[in-house]
N, C-alpha and C positions, 0 to 999 in steps of 0.2 A: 289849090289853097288849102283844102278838108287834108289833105294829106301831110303839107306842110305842119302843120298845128297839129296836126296828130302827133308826127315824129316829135316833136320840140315837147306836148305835155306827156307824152312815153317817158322821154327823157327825165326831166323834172320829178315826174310820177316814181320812176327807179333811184334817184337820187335821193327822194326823201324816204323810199323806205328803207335804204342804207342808212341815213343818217337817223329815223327811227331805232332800227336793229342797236343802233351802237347805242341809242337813249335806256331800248328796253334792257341791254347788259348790263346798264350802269346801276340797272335799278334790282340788278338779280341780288337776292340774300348768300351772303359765306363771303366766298372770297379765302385766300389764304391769311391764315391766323399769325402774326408775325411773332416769332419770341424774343419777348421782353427782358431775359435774363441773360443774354449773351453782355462778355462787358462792352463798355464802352469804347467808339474808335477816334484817332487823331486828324481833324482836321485840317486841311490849308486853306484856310480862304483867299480866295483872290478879286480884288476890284480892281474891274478897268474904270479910269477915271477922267478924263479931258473937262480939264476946265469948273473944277469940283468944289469948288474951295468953301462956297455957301453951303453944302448941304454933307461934306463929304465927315464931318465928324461927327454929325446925329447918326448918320448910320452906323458908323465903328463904336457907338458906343451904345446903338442897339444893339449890336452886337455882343458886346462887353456886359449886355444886362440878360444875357439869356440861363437860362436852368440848364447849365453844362459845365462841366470845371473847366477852370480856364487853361488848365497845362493841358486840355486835349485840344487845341484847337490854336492855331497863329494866323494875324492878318497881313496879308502879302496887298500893297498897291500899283500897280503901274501908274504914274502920271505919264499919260499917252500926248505928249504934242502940245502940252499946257504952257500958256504965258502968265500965270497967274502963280499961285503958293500953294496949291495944291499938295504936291510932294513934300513942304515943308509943314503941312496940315497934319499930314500922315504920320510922317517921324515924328512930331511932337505927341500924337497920338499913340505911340508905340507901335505903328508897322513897320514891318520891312518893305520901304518903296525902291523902287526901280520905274526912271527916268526913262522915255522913250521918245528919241523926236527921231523922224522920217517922214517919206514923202508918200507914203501908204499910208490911205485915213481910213479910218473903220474900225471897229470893236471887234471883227476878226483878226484885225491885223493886229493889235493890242493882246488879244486872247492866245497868238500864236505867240507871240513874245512873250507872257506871261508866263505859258504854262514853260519853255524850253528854260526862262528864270527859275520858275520850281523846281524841276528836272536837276538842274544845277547846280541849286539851292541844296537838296537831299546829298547828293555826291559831296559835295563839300563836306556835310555834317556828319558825312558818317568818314571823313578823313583817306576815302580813297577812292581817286575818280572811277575804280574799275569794280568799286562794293556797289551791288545792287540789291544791297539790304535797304526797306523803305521806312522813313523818317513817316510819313503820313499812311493813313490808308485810303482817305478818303481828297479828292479834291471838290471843292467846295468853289462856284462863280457867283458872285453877288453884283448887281449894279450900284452904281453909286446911290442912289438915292431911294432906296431900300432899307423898310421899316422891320424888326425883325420878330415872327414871335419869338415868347420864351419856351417854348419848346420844340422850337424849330430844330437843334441838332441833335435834337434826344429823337426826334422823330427821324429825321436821314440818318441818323446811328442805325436805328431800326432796319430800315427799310437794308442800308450796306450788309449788314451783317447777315441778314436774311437772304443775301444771294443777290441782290440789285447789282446791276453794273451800272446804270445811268437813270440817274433818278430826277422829273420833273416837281420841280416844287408847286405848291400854290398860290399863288401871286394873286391876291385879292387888293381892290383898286381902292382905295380908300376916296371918300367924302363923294359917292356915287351921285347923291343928290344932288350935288350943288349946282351942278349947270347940266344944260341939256348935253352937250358936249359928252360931258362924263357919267351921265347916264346911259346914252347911246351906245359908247364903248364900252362900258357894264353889263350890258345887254351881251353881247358879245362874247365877252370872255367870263360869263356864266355859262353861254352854251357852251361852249369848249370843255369849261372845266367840269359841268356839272353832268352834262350827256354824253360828250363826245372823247374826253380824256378817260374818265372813269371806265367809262364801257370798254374802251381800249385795253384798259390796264385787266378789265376782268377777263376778256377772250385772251390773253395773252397776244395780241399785237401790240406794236409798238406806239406809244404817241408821241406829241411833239414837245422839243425843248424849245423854251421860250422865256429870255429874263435869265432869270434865277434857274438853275440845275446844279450837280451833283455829280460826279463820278468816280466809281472804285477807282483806287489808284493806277493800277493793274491797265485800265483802258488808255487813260494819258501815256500811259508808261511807254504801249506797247504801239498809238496809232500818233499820239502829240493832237496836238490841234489843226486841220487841216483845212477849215471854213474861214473864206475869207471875203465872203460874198457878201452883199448887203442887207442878207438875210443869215446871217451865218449858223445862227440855231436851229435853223428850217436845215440847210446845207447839211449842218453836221448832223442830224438827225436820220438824214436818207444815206451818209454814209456808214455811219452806225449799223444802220437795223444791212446793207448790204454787206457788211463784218458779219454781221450774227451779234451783234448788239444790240439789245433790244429796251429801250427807254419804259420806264414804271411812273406812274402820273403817283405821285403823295398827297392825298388832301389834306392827311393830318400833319403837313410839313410847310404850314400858312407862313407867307412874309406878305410885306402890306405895300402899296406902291403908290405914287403921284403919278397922274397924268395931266396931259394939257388942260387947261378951261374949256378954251375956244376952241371952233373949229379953225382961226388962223394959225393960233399955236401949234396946232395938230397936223397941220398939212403936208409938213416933210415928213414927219413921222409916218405918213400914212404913204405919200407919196412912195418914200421907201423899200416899205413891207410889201406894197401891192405891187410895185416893179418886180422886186425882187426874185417876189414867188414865182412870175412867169416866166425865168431866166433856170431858177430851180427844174423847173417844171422841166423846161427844155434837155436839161443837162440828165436827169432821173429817171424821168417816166419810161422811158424805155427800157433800162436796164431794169428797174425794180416788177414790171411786167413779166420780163425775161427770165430772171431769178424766181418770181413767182412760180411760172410752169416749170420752170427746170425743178423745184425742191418740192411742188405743190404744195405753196403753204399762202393760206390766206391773207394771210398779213400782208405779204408785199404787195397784194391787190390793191388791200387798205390804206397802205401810203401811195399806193398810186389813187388811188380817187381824194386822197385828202389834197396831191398836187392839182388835180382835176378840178374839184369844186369849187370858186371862187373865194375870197373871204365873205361870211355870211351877209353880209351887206349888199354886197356885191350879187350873190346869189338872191336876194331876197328882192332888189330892186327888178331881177331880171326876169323872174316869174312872174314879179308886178304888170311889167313893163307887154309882156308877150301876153298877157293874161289879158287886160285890156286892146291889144289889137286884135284878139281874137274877137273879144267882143264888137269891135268894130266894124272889122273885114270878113269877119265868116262865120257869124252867130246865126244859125237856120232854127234855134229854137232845140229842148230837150235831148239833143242825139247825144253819139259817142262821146263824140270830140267836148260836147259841152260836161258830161258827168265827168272827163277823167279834170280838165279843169278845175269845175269847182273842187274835187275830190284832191287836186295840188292846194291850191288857194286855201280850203280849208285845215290840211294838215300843215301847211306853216303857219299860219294861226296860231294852231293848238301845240304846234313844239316851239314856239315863241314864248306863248303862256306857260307852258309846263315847265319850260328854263326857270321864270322868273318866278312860279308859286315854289321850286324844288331851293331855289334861292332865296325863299325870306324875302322877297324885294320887298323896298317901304314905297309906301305912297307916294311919297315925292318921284319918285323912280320913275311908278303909273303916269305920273301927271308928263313929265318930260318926255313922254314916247309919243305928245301931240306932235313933236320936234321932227318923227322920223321920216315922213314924207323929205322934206329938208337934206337930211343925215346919207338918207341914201341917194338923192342927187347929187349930193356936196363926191361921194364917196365913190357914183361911177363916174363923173364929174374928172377927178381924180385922175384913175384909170387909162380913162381917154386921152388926157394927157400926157399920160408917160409914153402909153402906145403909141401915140402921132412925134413924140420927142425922142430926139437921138443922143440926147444929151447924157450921157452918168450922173447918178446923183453920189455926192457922197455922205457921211455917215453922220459929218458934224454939219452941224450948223455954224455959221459965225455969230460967236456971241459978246 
C-alpha cells in the first residue's frame, strides 16, 4: 500500500511542477514586442450558427461596433440545420449567410463547410476559379453568442501581421459572480488563460484553440478545416502544432462570452468536452510523443501532457480524492509518502489562489467557491458517465 501512494503522489507531485513551470513562464517579463505600424489586414469573419436567431444579431453588431474600418473585415454566417430565422436574421443584418442542412451535427461539421464556402467565396471574387490571389488574409471564427471588444481586430491584426499563423483569443466569461455555476467555470478558464495559455505562448509551444480563434489565411488555404470531433478546437489544435503550426494565446485580443447558470444547463456542454478529450487523447498522444523524440522539441511533449491531464476539475477532485484515502488507509504518521502529499495538497492550493489574485477575482467569486466540493462531484460525476456509456453525444442540443 506505502508503495501504491507513493507512485500516485510521485505522479501528482510531477504534474504540478509542470503546470507550475508553465505558471512561472507566464509571469516571465519581455516577451516579443509586436509592431504596431504594419498596415492593417482584411478580415472574414465566420459564425457558425444553429438555432440563433435570439442572440445572433447582438453579436454582428458587436461586431459592427469595434475600432477597425469596416471595409477590412466581412461577416460570413452558416445557418447550420436551423428551423428557425436565423439565416434570415443574418442577411437583414448584412452577412453573407450560407444554409447548411445534413445529417452531420457538430460545429466541426459546420466549420468545414464554412471555411470550403470562404475558399469559394475568394475564387469567385477575384473572377477566376484558378486565381489564387487572396481576397482576405486573415480568417476570423466567432461563436454566436459572442461579445466583442473594441479592439479586438486591431489586436489579431497585430498579432497576423507579426508572423502568427493561428491565433487564440481571449474569451473572458462575463457575469462570473452570478451563480456558483459560473464562478466555478471562471475558476477554470482563468487558469488556462492566465498560467497555462500565457506561459505557453512565452516558451514558444503551442496552446490550445477554444471558442473564438484566428488564422492566417495561408493555413485554411493550404490544410481547410479537418476537426470534426466533438471537441473540434482540441482536434484541430493537435493537428496544427503536428503541421508545424503553432497556436499564439492573445490576451490583448478580449471577446466576452455567456455561459450556462446552472449546473443542469451545463451538463451537455461538459458532458461533451470531457468525452471528447479522451477520444482526442486516443487518436494523438502517440503520434505527438513520437514527433517529439524524432524533432526533439519540447512542445510536443507539452501537448501530450495537456492530453494527459484531466480538465482541472477533474484533476483537482482526483488529488482530493486519493489524498484522503491515503489518510485513511496508510497514514503511519510524518514519513515520505506523508510530506510529498501535503507538499501536492498544498501546491494546488496556492496555484488555485494565484490564478484567482493574478485575475482580479471579486469577492462574490471567493464566496461561490464554498460551491466546489459540489462542482467537482457534479464534474467527475460526469466523467463516469460518459466512460460507463456507449452512446455518441452530439453537438446540439434540442432546443
Amino acid at each position: 500500500m506505502d508503495i501504491l501512494f507513493l507512485i500516485i503522489g510521485v505522479v501528482f507531485f510531477l504534474s504540478l511542477i509542470y503546470l507550475y513551470f508553465l505558471a512561472a513562464a507566464s509571469l516571465w517579463p519581455g516577451g516579443k514586442t509586436l509592431d504596431k505600424t504594419k498596415k492593417k489586414i482584411k478580415f472574414a469573419i465566420l459564425i457558425p450558427a444553429h438555432n440563433e436567431s435570439n442572440i445572433l444579431l447582438r453579436t454582428i453588431n458587436s461586431i459592427r461596433n469595434v475600432d477597425y474600418p469596416s471595409d477590412l473585415y466581412q461577416i460570413f454566417v452558416v445557418a447550420d440545420n436551423c428551423d428557425d430565422n436565423t439565416a434570415e436574421i443574418a442577411r437583414r443584418a448584412g452577412a453573407v449567410c450560407w444554409e447548411r442542412k445534413s445529417r452531420d451535427f457538430g460545429k466541426g461539421f459546420a466549420l468545414k463547410f464554412g471555411f470550403e464556402k470562404l475558399l469559394e467565396y475568394e475564387k469567385a471574387a477575384a473572377g477566376n476559379p484558378a486565381d489564387n490571389s487572396k481576397l482576405f488574409d486573415a480568417y476570423l471564427q466567432i461563436d454566436a453568442d459572442t461579445f466583442i471588444d473594441k479592439g479586438f481586430l486591431q489586436a489579431l491584426s497585430h498579432r497576423i501581421q507579426n508572423g502568427a499563423k493561428a491565433v487564440q483569443c481571449n474569451a473572458i466569461i462575463l457575469h462570473p459572480e452570478r451563480s456558483p455555476m459560473e464562478s466555478l467555470a471562471y475558476l477554470g478558464s482563468v487558469l488556462n488563460r492566465t498560467l497555462r495559455y500565457k506561459g505557453r505562448t512565452r516558451l514558444g509551444f503551442t496552446t490550445n484553440l477554444i471558442g473564438t480563434m484566428c488564422f492566417a489565411s495561408e493555413v485554411i488555404r493550404k490544410f481547410g478545416w479537418t476537426a470534426t470531433s466533438l471537441v473540434e478546437d482540441m482536434e484541430y489544435t493537435m493537428f496544427l502544432h503536428l503541421n508545424d503550426v503553432r497556436v499564439v494565446f492573445a490576451p490583448e485580443a478580449k471577446i466576452y462570452i455567456e455561459i450556462p447558470k446552472t449546473f443542469k444547463e451545463a451538463r451537455h456542454q461538459r458532458k461533451r468536452w470531457d468525452g471528447g478529450k479522451f477520444k482526442i487523447r486516443n487518436s494523438y498522444l502517440a503520434k505527438l510523443i513520437l514527433e517529439g523524440i524524432k524533432k526533439r522539441d519540447m512542445s510536443y511533449f507539452d501537448s501530450a501532457m495537456e492530453l494527459l491531464i484531466p480538465p482541472f476539475s477533474i484533476y483537482a477532485f482526483l488529488i482530493i480524492f486519493f489524498f484522503i484515502l491515503f489518510l485513511l488507509l496508510d497514514f503511519h504518521g510524518p514519513n515520505l509518502n506523508f510530506f510529498i502529499w501535503v507538499t501536492v495538497m498544498s501546491g494546488l492550493l496556492i496555484y488555485v489562489a494565484a490564478g484567482l489574485i493574478l485575475a482580479r477575482t471579486s469577492l462574490k467569486v471567493y464566496q461561490n467557491l464554498l460551491y466546489a466540493p459540489y462542482y467537482l462531484l457534479w464534474r467527475s460525476w460526469i466523467v463516469l458517465q460518459h466512460t460507463l456509456s456507449k452512446k455518441e453525444l452530439q453537438f446540439y442540443e434540442n432546443k
